[in-house]
C-alpha positions as CSV (number, residue, x, y, z in Angstrom):
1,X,-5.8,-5.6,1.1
2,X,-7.7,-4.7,4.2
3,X,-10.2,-2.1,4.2
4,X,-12.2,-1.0,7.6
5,X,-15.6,-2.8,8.2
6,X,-16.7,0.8,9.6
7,X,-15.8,2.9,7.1
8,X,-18.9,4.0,5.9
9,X,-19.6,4.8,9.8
10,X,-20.2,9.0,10.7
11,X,-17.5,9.8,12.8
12,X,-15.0,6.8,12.9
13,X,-14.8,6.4,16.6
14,X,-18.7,7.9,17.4
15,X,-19.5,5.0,14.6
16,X,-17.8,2.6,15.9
17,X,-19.2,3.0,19.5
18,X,-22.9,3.3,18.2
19,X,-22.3,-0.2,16.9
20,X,-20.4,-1.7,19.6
21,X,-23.6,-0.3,21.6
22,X,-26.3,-1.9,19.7
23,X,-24.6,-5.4,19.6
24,X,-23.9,-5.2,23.9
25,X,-27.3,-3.3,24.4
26,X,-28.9,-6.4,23.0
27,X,-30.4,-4.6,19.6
28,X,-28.8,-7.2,17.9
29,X,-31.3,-10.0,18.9
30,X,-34.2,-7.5,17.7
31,X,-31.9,-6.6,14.8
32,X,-31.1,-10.0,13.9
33,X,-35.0,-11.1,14.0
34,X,-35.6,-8.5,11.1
35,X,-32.8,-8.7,9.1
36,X,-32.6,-5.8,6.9
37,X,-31.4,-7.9,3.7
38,X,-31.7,-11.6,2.7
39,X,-27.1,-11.9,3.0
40,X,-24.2,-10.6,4.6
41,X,-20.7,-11.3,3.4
42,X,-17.8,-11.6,5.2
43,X,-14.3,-10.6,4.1
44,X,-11.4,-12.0,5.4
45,X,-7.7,-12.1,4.2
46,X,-5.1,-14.7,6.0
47,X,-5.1,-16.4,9.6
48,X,-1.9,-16.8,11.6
49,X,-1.7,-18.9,14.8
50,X,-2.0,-16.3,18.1
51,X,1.0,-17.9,20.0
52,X,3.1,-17.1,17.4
53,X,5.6,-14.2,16.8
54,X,6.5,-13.2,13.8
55,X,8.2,-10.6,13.5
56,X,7.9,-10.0,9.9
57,X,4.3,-9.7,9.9
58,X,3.3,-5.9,9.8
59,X,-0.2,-5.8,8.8
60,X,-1.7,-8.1,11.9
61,X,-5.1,-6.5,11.5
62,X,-5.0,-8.8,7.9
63,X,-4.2,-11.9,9.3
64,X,-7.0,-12.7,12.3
65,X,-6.0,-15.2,14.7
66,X,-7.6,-18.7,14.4
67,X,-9.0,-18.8,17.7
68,X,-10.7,-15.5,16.9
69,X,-11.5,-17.2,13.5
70,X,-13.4,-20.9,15.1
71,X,-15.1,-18.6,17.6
72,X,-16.5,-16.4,14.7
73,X,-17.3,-19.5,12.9
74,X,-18.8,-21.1,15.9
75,X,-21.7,-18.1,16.7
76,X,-22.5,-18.2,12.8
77,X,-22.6,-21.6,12.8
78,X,-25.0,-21.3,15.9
79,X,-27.6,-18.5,15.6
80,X,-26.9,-18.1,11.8
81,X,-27.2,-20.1,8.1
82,X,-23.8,-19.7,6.5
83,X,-24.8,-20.0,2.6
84,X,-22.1,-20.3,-0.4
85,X,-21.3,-17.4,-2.3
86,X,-23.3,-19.5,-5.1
87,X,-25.9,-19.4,-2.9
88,X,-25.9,-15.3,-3.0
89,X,-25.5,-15.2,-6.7
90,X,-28.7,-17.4,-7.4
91,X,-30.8,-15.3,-5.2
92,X,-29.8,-12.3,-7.0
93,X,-30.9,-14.0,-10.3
94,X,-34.0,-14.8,-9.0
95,X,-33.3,-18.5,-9.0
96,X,-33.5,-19.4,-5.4
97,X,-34.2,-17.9,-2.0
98,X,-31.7,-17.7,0.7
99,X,-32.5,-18.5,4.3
100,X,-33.3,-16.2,7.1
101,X,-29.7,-14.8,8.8
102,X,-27.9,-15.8,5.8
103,X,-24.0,-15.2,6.2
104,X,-20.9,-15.5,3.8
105,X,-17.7,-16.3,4.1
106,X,-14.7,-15.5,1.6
107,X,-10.9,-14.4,1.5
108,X,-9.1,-12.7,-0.5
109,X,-5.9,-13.7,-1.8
110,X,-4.7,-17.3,-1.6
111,X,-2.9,-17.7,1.9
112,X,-1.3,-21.0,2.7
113,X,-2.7,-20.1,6.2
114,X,-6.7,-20.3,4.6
115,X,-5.7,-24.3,4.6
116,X,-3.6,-25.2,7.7
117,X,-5.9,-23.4,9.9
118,X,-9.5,-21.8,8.4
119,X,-9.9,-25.3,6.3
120,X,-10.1,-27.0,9.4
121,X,-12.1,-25.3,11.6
122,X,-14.7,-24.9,8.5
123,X,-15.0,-28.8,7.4
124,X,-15.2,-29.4,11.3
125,X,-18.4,-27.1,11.3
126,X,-19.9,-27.9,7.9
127,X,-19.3,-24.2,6.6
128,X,-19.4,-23.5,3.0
129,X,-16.7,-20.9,2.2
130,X,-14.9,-19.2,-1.0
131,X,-11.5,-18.2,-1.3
132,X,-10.7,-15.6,-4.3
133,X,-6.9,-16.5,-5.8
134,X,-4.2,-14.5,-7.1
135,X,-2.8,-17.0,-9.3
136,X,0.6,-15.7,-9.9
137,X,0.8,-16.1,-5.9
138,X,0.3,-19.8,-6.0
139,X,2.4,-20.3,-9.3
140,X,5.3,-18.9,-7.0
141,X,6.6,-16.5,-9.8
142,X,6.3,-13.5,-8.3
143,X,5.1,-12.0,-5.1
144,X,2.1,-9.9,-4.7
145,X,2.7,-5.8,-4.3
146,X,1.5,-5.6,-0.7
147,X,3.6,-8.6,0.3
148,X,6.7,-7.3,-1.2
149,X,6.6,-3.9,0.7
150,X,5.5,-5.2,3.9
151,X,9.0,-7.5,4.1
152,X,10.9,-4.8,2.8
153,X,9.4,-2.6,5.7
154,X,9.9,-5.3,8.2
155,X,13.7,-6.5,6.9
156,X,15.4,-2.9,6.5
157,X,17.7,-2.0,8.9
158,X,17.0,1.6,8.2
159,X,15.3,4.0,10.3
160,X,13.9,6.3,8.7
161,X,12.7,5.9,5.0
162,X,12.9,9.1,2.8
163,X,11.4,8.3,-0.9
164,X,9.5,10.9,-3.2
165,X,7.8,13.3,-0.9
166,X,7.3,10.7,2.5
167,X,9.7,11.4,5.0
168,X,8.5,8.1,7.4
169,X,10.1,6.9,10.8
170,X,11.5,3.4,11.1
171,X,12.6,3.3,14.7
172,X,10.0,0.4,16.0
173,X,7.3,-2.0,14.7
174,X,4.5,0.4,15.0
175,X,6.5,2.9,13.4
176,X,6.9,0.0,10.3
177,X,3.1,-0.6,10.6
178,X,2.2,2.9,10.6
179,X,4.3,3.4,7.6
180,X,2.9,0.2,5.4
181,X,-0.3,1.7,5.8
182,X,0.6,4.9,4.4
183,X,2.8,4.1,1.6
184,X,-0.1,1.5,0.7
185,X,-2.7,4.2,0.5
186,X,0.0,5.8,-1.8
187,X,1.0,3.3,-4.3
188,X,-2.1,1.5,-4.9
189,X,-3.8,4.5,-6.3
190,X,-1.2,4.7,-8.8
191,X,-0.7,2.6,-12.1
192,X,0.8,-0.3,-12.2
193,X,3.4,0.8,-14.2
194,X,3.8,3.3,-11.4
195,X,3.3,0.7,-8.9
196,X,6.1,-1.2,-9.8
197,X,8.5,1.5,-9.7
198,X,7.4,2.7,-6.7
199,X,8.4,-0.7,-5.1
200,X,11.5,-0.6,-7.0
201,X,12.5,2.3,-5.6
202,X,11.4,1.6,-1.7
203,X,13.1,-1.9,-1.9
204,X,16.4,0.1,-3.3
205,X,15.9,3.0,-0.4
206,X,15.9,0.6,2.1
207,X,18.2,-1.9,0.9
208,X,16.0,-4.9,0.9
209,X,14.9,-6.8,-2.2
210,X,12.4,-9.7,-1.8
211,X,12.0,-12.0,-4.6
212,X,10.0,-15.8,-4.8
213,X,11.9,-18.1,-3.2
214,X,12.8,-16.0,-0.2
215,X,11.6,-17.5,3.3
216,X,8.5,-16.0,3.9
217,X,6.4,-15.6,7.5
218,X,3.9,-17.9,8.1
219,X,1.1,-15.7,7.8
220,X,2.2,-14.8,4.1
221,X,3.0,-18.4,2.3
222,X,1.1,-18.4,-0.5
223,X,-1.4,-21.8,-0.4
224,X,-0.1,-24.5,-3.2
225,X,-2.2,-25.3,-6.2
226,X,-2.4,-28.9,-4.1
227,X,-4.0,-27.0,-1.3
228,X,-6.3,-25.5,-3.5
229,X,-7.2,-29.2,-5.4
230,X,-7.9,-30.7,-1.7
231,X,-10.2,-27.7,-0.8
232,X,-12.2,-27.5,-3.9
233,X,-13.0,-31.1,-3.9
234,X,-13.9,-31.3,-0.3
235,X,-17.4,-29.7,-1.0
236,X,-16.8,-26.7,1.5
237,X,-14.1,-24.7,-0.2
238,X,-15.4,-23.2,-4.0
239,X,-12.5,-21.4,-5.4
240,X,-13.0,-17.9,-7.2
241,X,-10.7,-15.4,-9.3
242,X,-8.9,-12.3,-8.0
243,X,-6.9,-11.3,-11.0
244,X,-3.2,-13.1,-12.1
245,X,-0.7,-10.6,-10.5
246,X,-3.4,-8.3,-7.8
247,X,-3.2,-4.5,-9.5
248,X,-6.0,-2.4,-9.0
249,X,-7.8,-3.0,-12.5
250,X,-9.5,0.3,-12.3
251,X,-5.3,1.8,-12.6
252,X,-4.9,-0.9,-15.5
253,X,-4.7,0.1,-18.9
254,X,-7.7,-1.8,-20.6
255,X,-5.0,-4.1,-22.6
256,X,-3.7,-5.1,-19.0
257,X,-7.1,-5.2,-17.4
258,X,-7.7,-7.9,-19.8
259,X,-4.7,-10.0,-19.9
260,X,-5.2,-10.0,-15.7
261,X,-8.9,-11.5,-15.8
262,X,-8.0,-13.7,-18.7
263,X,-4.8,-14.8,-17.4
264,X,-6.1,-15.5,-13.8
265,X,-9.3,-17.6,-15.5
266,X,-7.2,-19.5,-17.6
267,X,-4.6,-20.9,-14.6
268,X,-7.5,-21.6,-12.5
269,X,-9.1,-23.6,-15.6
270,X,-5.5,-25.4,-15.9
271,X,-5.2,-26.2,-12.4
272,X,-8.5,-26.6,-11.2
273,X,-9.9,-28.2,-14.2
274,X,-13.4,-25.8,-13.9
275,X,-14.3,-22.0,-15.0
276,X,-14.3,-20.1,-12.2
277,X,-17.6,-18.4,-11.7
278,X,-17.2,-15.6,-8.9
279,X,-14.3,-13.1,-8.7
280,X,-13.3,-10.6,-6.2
281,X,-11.8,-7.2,-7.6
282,X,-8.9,-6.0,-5.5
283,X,-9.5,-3.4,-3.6
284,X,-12.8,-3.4,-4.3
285,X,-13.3,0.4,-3.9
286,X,-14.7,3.1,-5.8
287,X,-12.8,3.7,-8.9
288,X,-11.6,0.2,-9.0
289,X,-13.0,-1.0,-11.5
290,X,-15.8,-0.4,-13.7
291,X,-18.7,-1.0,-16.6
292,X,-15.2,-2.5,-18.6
293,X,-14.2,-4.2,-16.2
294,X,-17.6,-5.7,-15.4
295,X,-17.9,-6.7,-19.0
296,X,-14.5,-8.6,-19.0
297,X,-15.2,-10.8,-16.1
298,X,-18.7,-11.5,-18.0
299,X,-16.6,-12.2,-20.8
300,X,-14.2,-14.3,-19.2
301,X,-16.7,-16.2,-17.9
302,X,-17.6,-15.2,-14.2
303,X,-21.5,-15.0,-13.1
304,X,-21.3,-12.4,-10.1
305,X,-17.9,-10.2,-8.3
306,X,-17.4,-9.2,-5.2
307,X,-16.4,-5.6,-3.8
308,X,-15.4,-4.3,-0.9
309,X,-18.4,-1.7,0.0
310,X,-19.6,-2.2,2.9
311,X,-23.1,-3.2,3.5
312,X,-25.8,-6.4,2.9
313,X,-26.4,-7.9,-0.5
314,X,-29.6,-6.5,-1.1
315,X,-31.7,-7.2,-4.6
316,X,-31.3,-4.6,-6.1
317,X,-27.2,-4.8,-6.2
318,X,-25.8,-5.4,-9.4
319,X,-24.2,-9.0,-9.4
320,X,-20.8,-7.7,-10.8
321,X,-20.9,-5.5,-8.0
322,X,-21.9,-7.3,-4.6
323,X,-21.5,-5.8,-1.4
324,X,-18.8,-7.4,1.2
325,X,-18.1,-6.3,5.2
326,X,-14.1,-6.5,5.8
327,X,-13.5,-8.9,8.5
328,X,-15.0,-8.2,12.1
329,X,-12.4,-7.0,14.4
330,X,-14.5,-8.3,17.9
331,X,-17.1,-10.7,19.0
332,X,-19.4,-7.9,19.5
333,X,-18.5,-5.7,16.4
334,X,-19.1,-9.5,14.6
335,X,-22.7,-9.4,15.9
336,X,-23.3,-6.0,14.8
337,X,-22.4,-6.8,11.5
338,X,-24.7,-9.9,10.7
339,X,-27.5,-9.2,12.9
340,X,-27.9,-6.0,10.5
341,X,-27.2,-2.7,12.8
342,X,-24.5,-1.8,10.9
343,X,-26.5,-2.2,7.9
344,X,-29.4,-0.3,10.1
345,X,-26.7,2.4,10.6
346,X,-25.3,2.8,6.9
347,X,-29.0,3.2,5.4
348,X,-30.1,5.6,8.7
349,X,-26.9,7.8,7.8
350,X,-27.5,7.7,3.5
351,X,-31.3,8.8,4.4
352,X,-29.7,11.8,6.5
353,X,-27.4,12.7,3.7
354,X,-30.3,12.4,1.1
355,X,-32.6,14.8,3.4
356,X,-29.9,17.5,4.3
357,X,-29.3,17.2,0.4
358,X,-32.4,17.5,-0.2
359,X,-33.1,20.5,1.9
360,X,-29.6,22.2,0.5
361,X,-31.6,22.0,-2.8
């Protein structure tokens, strides 16, 4: 699941425009000079072909187009060094140093889309990246959460969608989209006990049920384990965990928790034929997972995870909980996010809230 690059940005929009500044202003270049941080990570999700329409597809914002995608990969490749994810984790041992302007790439998920059109554009330019599986996604058993209620949204015939206390309009697509967005904020906050009830309930309201098997959009074919064999042994593509079924582990019960990481480790292993050694928590938020969850993952075997807080990979991070940017949503708002003005930005407004905090006091 998507979560805004500029979240951590004071006032949304007068964030957004201070950042947009410093990257047209040319502060990047001075910005980018004196990086605040040794690494930058990159989030993205799936990639879907700009030409096409698909009219299933609710959450565009998760799927970036694949010219966007090679233009991205083009100005990294150019005034940046894109560096593995292994790359990050031994510099945060201590066991190597990472190069000036280094940049990561991941996704999240397991989209068929990461190999007919990122692979490509990344083995043409030499990039190292990691994708973070859901393995029950690949195994084809059941469909992720977040897929499920975005067909349901985009199949009903209904128009208006009245379940617990939402009362939602259905009339057009940015109606549907405004609604995903909402009910996702809602349900995956909840258990997943609760979760899948919730879905139950929504598919039944709307009269929609989507199982494996049904015809999917492009954008949200699940990549095959085949897929995943090519890319691992092409050098560029290292593979990493991002549970079994995708709950929030932080709304798992501990038993669950568990049985997710250990599940998801040992399909990879069977698959793959390696132990994964990087994982990506879902979500990735605050209260997603935790010191238990942290000591799972060690447990299961994994060196380093990935959240979704925004900001640089800087030393002192804890390598179960490295920092990640969500996926840049303009050339400009790409610059401002690895030349460091973002990062500039987050650590200008923490010192602000630290002072007025400290003057409160």
């Amino acid at each position: 699941m998507s979560t805004s690059s500029l979240s951590f940005l004071p006032g949304g929009n007068l964030g957004t425009a201070a950042a947009l500044f410093s990257a047209r202003s040319g502060l990047s270049l001075l910005s980018r000079r004196w990086r605040p941080a040794p690494a930058c990570v990159l989030t993205f999700h799936g990639m879907r072909d700009g030409s096409v329409d698909q009219p299933d597809l609710l959450d565009v914002d998760q799927h970036v187009a694949v010219g966007f995608f090679e233009q991205i990969c083009e100005h990294l490749a150019k005034h940046y060094r894109v560096v593995s994810t292994q790359d990050v984790v031994k510099a945060q041992h201590g066991e190597a140093a990472l190069p000036k302007r280094a940049v990561a790439i991941t996704f999240d998920d397991g989209y068929a889309s990461n190999y007919h059109l990122a692979f490509p554009v990344l083995k043409r330019l030499g990039l190292p990246a990691t994708i973070f599986l859901t393995t029950v996604y690949l195994d084809g058993v059941v469909l992720p959460w977040f897929v499920r209620l975005e067909l349901a949204l985009a199949r009903t015939q209904q128009k208006r969608l009245a379940w617990a206390s939402f009362e939602l309009p259905l009339d057009s697509r940015e109606q549907r989209r405004a609604t995903y967005g909402k009910l996702c904020a809602h349900v995956k906050k909840q258990s997943q006990a609760a979760m899948a009830q919730s879905l139950e309930e929504i598919e039944r309201t709307l009269g929609v049920q989507v199982r494996p098997g049904d015809p999917l959009p492009a954008a949200l074919q699940p990549m095959t384990w085949d897929m995943a064999r090519e890319m691992q042994a092409s050098g560029v593509i290292e593979l990493g965990g991002h549970t079994h079924t995708h709950p929030v582990l932080g709304r798992c019960e501990a038993a669950v928790e568990a049985q997710e990481i250990q599940t998801c480790t040992a399909r990879m292993k069977a698959e793959l034929g390696l132990q994964p050694r990087v994982f990506a928590y879902p979500n990735g938020m605050e209260g997603d997972f935790d010191a238990d969850t942290q000591r799972l993952l060690a447990e299961a075997g994994f060196e380093a995870a990935f959240t979704m807080h925004a900001g640089f990979v800087h030393p002192h991070h804890e390598v179960m909980a490295l920092p990640r940017y969500g996926s840049p949503e303009s050339p400009l708002l790409l610059e401002a996010m690895v030349s460091g003005c973002m990062e500039r930005l987050r650590q200008a407004r923490l010192g602000w809230r630290g002072l007025v905090k400290g003057g409160a006091a």
